[in-house]
C-alpha positions as YAML, in Angstrom:
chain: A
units: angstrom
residues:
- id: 1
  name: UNK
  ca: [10.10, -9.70, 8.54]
- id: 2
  name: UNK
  ca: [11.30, -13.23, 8.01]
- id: 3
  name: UNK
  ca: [12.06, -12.48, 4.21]
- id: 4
  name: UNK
  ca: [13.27, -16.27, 3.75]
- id: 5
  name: UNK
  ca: [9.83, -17.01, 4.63]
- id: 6
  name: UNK
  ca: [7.34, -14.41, 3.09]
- id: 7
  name: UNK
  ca: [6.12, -15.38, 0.02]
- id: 8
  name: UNK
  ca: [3.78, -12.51, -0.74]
- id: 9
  name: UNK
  ca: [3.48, -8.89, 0.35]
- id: 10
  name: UNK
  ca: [0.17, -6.79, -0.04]
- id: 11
  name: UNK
  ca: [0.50, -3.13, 0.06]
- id: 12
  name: UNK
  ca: [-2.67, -1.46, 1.78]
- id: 13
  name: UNK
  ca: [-4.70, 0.54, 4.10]
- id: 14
  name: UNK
  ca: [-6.56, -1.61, 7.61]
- id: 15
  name: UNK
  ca: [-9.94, -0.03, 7.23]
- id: 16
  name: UNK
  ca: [-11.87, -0.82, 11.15]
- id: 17
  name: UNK
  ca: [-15.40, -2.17, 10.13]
- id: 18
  name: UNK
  ca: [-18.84, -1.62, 12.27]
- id: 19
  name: UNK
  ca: [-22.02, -3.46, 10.72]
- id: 20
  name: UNK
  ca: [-24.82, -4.06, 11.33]
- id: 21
  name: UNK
  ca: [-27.49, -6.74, 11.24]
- id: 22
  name: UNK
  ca: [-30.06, -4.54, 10.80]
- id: 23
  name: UNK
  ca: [-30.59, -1.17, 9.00]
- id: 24
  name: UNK
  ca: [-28.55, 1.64, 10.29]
- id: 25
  name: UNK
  ca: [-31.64, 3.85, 11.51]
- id: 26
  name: UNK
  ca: [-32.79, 0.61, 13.70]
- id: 27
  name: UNK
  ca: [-29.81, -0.65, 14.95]
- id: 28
  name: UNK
  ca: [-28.66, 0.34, 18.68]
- id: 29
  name: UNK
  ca: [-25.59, -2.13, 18.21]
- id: 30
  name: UNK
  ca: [-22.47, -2.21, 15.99]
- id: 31
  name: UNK
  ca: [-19.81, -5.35, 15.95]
- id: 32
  name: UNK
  ca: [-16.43, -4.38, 15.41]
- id: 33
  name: UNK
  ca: [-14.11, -5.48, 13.14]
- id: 34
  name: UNK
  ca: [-11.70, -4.66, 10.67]
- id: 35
  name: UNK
  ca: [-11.81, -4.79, 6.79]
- id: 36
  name: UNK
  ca: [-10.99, -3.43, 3.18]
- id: 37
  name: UNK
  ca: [-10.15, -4.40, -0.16]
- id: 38
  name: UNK
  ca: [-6.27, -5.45, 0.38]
- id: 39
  name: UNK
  ca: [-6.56, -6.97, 4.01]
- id: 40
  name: UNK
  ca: [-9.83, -8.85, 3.02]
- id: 41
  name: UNK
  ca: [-6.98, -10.42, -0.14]
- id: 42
  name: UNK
  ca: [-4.20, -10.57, 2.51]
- id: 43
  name: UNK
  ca: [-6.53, -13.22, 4.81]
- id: 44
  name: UNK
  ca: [-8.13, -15.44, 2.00]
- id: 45
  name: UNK
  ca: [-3.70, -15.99, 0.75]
- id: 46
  name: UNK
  ca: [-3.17, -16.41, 4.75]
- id: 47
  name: UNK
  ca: [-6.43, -19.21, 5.35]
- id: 48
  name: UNK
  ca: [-5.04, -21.05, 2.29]
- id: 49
  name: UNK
  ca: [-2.03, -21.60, 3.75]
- id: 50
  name: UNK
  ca: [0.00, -18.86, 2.64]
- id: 51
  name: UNK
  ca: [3.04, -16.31, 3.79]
- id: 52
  name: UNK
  ca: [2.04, -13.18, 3.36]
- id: 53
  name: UNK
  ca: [3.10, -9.83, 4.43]
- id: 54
  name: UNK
  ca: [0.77, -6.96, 5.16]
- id: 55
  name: UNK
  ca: [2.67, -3.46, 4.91]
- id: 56
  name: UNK
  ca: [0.57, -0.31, 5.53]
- id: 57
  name: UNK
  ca: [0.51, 2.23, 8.80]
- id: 58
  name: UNK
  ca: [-1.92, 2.39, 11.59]
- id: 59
  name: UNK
  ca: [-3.22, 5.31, 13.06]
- id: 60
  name: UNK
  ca: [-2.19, 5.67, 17.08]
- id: 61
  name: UNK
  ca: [-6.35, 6.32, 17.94]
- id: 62
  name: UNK
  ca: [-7.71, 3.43, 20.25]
- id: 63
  name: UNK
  ca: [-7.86, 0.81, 17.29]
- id: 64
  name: UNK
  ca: [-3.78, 0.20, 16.46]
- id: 65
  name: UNK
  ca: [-3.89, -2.72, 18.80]
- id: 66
  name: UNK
  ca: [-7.08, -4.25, 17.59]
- id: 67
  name: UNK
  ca: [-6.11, -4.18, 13.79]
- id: 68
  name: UNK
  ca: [-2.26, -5.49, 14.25]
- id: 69
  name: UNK
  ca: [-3.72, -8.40, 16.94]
- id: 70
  name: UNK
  ca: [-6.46, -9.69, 14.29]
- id: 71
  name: UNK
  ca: [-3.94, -9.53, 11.52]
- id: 72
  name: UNK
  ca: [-1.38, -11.73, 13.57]
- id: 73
  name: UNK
  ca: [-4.59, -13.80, 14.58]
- id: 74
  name: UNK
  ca: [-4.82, -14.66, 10.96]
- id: 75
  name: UNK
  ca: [-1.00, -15.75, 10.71]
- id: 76
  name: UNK
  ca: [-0.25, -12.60, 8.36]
- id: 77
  name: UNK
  ca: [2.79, -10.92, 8.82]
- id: 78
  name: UNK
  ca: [2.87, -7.60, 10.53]
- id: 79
  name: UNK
  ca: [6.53, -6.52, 10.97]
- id: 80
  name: UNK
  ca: [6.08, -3.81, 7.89]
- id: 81
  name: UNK
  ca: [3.24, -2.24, 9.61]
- id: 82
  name: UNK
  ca: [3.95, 0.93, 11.57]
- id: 83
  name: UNK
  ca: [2.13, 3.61, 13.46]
- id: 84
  name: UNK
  ca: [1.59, 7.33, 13.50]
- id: 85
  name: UNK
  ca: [-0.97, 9.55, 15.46]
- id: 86
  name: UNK
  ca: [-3.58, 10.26, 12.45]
- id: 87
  name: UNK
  ca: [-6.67, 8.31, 12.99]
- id: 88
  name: UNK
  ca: [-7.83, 4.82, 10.85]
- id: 89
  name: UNK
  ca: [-10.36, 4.30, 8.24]
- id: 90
  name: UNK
  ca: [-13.77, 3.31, 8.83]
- id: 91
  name: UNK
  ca: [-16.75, 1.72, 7.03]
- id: 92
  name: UNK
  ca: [-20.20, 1.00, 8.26]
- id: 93
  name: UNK
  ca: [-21.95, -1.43, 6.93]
- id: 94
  name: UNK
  ca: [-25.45, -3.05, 7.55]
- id: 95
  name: UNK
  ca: [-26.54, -6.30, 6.74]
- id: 96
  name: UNK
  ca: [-30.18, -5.77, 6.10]
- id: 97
  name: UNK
  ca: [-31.94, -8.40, 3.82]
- id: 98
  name: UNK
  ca: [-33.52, -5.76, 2.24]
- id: 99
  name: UNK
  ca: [-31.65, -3.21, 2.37]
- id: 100
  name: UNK
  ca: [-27.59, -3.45, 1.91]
- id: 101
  name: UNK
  ca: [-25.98, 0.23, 3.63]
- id: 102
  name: UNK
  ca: [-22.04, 1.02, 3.29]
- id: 103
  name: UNK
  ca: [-20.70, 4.12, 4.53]
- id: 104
  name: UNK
  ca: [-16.77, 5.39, 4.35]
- id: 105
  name: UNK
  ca: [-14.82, 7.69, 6.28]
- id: 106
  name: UNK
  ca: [-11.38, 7.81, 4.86]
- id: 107
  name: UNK
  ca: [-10.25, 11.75, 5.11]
- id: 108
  name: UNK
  ca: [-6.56, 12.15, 6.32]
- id: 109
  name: UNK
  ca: [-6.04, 7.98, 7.99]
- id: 110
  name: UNK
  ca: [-3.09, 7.26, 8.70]
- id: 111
  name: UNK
  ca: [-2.44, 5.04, 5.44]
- id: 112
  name: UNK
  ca: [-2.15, 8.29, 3.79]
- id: 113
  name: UNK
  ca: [1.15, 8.69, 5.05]
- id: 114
  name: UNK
  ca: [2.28, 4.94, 3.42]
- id: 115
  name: UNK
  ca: [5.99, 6.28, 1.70]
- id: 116
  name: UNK
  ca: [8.46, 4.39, -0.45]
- id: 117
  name: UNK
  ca: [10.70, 4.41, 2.36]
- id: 118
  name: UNK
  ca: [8.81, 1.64, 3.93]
- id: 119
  name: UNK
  ca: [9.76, -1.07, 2.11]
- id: 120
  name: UNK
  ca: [13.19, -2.06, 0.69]
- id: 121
  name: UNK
  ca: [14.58, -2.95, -2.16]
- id: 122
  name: UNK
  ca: [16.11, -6.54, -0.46]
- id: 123
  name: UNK
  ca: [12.56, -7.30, 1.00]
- id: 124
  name: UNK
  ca: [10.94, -6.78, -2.31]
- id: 125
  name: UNK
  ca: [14.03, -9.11, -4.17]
- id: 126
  name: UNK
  ca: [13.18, -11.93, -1.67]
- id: 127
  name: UNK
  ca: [9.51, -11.85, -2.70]
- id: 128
  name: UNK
  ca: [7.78, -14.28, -5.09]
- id: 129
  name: UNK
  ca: [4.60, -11.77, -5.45]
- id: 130
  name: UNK
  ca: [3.83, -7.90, -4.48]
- id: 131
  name: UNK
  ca: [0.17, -6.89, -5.00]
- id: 132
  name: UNK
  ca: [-2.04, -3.83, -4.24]
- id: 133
  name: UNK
  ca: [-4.82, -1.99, -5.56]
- id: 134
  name: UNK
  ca: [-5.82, 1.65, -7.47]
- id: 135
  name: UNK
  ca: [-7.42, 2.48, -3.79]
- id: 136
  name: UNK
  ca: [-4.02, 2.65, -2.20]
- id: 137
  name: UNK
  ca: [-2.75, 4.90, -4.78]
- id: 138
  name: UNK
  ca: [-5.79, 7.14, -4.08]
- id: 139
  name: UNK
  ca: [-4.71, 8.02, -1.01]
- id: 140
  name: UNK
  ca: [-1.83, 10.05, -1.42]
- id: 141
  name: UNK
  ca: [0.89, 12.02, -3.66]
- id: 142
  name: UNK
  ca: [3.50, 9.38, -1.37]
- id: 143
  name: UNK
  ca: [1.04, 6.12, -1.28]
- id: 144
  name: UNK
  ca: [1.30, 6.82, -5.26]
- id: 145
  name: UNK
  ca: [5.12, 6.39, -5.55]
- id: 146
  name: UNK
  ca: [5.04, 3.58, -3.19]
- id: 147
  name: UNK
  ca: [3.29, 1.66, -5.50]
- id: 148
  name: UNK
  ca: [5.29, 2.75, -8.18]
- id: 149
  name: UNK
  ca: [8.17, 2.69, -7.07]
- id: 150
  name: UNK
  ca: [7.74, -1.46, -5.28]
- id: 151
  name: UNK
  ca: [6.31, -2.79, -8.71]
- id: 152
  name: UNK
  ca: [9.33, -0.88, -10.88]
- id: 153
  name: UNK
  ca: [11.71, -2.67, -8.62]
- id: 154
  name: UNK
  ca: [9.77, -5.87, -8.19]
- id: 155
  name: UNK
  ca: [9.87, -5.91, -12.09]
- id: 156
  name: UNK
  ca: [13.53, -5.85, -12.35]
- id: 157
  name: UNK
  ca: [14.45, -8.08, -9.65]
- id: 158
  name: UNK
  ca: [11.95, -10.66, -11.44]
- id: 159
  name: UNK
  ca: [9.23, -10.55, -8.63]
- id: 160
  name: UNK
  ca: [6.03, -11.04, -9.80]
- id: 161
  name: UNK
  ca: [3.69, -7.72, -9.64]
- id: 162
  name: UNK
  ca: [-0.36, -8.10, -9.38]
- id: 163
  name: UNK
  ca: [-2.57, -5.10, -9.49]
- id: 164
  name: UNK
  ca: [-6.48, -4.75, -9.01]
- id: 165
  name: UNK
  ca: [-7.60, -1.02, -10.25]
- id: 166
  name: UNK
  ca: [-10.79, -2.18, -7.88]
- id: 167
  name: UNK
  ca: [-12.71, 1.38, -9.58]
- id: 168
  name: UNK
  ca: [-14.84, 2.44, -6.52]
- id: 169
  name: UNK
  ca: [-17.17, 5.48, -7.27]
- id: 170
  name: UNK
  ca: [-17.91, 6.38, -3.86]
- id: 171
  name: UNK
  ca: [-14.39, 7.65, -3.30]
- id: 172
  name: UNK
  ca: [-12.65, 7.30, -6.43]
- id: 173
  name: UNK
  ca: [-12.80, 9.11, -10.11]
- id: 174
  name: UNK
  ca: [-12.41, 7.09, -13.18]
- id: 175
  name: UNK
  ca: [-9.92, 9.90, -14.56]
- id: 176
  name: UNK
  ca: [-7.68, 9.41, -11.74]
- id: 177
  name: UNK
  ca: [-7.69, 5.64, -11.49]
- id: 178
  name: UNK
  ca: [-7.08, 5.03, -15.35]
- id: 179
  name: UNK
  ca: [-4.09, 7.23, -14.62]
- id: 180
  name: UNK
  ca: [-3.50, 5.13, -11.33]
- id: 181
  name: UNK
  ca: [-3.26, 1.90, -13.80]
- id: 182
  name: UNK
  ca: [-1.73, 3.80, -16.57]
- id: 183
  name: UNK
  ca: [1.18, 4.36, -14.37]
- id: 184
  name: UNK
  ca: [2.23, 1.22, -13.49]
- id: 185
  name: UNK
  ca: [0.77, -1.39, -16.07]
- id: 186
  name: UNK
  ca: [4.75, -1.69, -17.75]
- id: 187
  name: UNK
  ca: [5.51, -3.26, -14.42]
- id: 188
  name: UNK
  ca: [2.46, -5.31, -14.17]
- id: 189
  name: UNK
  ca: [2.72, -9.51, -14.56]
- id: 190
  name: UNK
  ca: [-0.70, -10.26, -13.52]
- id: 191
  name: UNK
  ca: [-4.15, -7.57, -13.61]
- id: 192
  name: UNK
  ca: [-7.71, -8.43, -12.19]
- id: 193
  name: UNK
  ca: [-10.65, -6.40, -13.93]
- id: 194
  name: UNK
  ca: [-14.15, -6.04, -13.90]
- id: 195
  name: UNK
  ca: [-15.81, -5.94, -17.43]
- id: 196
  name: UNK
  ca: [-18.17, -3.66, -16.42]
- id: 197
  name: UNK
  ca: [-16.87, -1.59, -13.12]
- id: 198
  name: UNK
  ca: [-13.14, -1.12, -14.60]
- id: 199
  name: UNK
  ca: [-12.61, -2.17, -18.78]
- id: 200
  name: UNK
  ca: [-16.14, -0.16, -19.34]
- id: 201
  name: UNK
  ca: [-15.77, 2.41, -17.14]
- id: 202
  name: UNK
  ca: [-12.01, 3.10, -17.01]
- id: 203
  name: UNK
  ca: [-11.43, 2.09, -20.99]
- id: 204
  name: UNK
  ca: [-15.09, 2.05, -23.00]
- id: 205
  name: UNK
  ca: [-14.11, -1.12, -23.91]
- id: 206
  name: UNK
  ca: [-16.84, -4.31, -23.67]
- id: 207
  name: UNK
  ca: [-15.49, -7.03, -25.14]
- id: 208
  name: UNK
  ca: [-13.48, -9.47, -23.43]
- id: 209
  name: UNK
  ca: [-10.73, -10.08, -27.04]
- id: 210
  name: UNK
  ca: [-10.38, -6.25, -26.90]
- id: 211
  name: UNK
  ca: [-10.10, -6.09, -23.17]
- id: 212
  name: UNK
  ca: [-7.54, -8.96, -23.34]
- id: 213
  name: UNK
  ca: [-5.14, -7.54, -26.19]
- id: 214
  name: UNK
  ca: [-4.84, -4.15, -24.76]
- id: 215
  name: UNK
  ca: [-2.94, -5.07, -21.99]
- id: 216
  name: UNK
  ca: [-1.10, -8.04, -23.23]
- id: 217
  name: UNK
  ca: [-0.16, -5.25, -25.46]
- id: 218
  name: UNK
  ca: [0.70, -3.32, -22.45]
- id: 219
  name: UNK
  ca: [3.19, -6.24, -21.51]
- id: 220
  name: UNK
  ca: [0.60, -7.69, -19.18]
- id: 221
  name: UNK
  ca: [1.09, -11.47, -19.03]
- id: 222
  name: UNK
  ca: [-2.02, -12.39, -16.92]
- id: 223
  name: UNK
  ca: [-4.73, -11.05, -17.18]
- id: 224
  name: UNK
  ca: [-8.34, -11.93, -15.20]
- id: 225
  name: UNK
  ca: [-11.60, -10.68, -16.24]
- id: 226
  name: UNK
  ca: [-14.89, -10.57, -14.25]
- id: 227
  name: UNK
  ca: [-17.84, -11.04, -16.18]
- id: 228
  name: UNK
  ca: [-21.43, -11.03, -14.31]
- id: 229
  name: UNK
  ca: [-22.78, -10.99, -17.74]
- id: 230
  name: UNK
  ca: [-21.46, -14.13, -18.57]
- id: 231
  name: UNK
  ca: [-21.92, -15.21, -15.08]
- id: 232
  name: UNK
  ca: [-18.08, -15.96, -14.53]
- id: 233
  name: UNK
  ca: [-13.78, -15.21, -15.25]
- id: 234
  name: UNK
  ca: [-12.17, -14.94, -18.24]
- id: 235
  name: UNK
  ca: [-8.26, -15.71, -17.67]
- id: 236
  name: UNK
  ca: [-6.05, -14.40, -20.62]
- id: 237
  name: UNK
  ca: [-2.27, -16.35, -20.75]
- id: 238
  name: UNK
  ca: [0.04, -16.53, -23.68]
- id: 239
  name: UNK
  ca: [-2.37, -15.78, -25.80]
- id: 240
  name: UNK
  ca: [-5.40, -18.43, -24.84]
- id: 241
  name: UNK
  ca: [-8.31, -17.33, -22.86]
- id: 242
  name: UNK
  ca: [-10.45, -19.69, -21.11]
- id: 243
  name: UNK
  ca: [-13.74, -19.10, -18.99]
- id: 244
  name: UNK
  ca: [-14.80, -20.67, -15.61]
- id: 245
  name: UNK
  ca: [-18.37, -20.31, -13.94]
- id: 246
  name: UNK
  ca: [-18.79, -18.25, -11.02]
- id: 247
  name: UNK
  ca: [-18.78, -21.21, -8.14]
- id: 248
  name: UNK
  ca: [-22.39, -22.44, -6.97]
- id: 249
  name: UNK
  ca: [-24.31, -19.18, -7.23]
- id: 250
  name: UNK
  ca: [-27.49, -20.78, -5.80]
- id: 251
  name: UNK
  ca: [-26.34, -20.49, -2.12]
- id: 252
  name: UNK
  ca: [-25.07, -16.72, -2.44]
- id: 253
  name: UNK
  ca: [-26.27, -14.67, 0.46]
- id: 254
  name: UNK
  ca: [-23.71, -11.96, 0.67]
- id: 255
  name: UNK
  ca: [-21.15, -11.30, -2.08]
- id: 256
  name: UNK
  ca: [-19.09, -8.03, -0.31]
- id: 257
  name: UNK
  ca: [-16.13, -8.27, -0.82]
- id: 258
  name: UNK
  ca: [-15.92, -11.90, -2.99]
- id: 259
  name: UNK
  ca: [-13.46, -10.09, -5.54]
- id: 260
  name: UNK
  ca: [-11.03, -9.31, -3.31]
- id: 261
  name: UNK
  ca: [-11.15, -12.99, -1.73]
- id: 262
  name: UNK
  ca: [-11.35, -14.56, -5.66]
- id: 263
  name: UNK
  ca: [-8.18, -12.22, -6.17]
- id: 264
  name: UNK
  ca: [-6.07, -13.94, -2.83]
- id: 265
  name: UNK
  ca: [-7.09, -17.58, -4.10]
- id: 266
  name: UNK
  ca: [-6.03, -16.87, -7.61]
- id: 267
  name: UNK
  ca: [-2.57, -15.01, -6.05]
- id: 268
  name: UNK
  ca: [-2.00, -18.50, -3.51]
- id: 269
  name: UNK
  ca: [-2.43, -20.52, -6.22]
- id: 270
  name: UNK
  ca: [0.01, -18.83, -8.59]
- id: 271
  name: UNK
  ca: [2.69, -18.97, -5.75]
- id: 272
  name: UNK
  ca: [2.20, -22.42, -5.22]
- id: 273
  name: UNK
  ca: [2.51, -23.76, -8.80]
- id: 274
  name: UNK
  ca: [-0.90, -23.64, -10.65]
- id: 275
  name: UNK
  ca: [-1.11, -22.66, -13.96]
- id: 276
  name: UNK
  ca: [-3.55, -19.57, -14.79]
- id: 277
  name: UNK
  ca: [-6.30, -21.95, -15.83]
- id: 278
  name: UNK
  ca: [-6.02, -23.91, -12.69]
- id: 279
  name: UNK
  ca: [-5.47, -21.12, -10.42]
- id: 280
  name: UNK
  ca: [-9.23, -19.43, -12.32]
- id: 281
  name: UNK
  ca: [-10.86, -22.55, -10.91]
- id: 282
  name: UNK
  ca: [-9.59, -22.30, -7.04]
- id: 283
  name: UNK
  ca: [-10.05, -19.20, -6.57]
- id: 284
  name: UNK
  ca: [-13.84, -19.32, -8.22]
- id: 285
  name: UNK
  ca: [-14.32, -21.98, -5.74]
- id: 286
  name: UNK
  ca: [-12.61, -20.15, -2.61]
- id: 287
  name: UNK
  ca: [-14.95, -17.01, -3.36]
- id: 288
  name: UNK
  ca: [-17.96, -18.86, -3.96]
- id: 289
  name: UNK
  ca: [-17.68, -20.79, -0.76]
- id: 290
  name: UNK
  ca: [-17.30, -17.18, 0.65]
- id: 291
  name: UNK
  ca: [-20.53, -15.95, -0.57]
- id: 292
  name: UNK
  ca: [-22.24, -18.27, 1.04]
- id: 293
  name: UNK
  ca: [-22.24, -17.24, 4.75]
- id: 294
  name: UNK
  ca: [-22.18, -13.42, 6.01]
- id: 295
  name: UNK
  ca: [-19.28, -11.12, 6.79]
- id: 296
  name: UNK
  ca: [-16.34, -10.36, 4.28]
- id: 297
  name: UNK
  ca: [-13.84, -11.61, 6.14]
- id: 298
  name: UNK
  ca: [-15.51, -13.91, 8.41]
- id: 299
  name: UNK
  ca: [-17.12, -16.10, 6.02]
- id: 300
  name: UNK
  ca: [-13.46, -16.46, 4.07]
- id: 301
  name: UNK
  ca: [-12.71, -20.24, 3.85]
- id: 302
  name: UNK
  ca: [-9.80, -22.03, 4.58]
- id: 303
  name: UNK
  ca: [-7.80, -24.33, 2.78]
- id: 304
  name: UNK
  ca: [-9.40, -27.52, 3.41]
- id: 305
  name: UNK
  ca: [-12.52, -26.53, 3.12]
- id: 306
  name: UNK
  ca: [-11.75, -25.61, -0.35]
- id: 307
  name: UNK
  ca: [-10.24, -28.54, -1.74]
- id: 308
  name: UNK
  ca: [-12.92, -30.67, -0.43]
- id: 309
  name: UNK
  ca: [-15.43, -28.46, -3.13]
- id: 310
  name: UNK
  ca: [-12.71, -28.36, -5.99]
- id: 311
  name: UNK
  ca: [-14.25, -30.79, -8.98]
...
């Protein structure tokens, strides 16, 4: 890695996506392509015109060369990423207008093997941000003290540390990702929640004041709430919170995946200068602009695109 020149590094697991246009019982096709939470964040910070790092391992089973090619096809960084012979994740997903199907298979990938010795302490000092989410800690006892581990020494060397606790039922229990967030939320700068998947479920908490002083509390400085009640994002800095609309909601036709691109806008724009409130508003409009075509990661937009909708 050209550490003069990364600005960001995402710590994940390269999940290989097949979907669907059609329900899963009538489709006789599947397109390939590859997906989850952390890479979907690692592209939007890449089509914005960001340097960002992806650091994870690849499983040696037919797909290695597909996932490392499309990540360097998206000018992210892939010189952390290494391989061993356990297989890679997989989702399947169909696109069905009336009918939306999403499948896992995540037992034993080769992410699970993601240690703190793959990362050092120089290429986390020469970082501006280090991000990841409660799914990587999921995976393993070592994927755990990875992320640990980066953010304790991120935090001391003045790196900035962002953290998603992205609660997903289908393979996660809210007892084990409180802990997850628990763990690391003294070395956290910047925290994304949902009111109602994460503060509710994780904490029992509704309101967005309570929400808010709990973790400054916790030492949080940023911190980003998701509100679909309220139909947009609270952003909580130095003790002001403002509130920005979710971006042109009339032309949504496919949200998957819209936090995780919301969370790389508002991550790009915090690297390059914005100021919370400002960086609430760019990335509303980079996920809304996503929402608007099908495909997580296809449908992410790029830079130009964006600043031609910013008001």
């Amino acid at each position: 890695m050209d550490e003069q020149k990364i600005d960001v590094a995402i710590i994940g697991e390269c999940l290989i996506e097949l979907s669907s246009n059609g329900t899963l019982a009538e489709s006789s096709t599947l397109n390939k392509f590859f997906g989850g939470d952390t890479v979907t964040t690692a592209v939007a910070i890449a089509r914005l015109g960001g340097a960002v790092t992806y650091l994870t391992k690849v499983g040696n089973d037919g797909f290695s060369e597909f996932i490392i090619s499309s990540l360097k096809k998206e000018n992210i960084d892939t010189s952390l990423i290494k391989t061993n012979n356990e297989q890679n994740g997989m989702y399947i997903v169909s696109n069905a207008q009336d009918k939306k199907e999403l499948l896992y298979y995540k037992r034993k990938t080769a992410a699970t093997k993601l240690s703190i010795d793959d990362i050092t302490e120089d290429c986390i000092r020469n970082l501006k941000l280090i991000y990841t989410t409660g799914v990587v800690q999921s995976l393993s006892a070592s994927s755990r003290e990875l992320v640990r581990e980066s953010f304790r020494i991120a935090k001391e060397n003045d790196v900035l540390t962002a953290y998603d606790p992205n609660y997903t039922s289908c393979f996660m229990n809210s007892t084990d990702t409180k802990e997850f967030l628990e763990e690391i939320v003294e070395y956290t700068d910047i925290i994304f929640l949902s009111l109602k998947g994460d503060a509710e479920r994780l904490y029992e908490i509704d309101s967005i004041d309570k929400v808010m002083k709990y973790f400054w509390d916790k030492g949080v400085k940023i911190v980003v709430i998701k509100s679909h009640i309220d139909n947009g994002y609270y952003v909580g800095y130095n003790g002001d919170i403002t509130f920005t609309e979710f971006y042109n909601t009339s032309k949504a036709i496919d949200t998957t995946a819209s936090g995780d691109v919301f969370n790389g806008g508002f991550l790009y724009a915090i690297t390059n200068g914005y100021k919370p409130s400002e960086a609430v508003k760019f990335a509303s409009v980079t996920s809304g602009l996503q929402t608007q075509n099908y495909g997580a990661i296809q449908s992410i937009p790029y830079a130009k695109t964006v600043m031609e909708n910013l008001v």
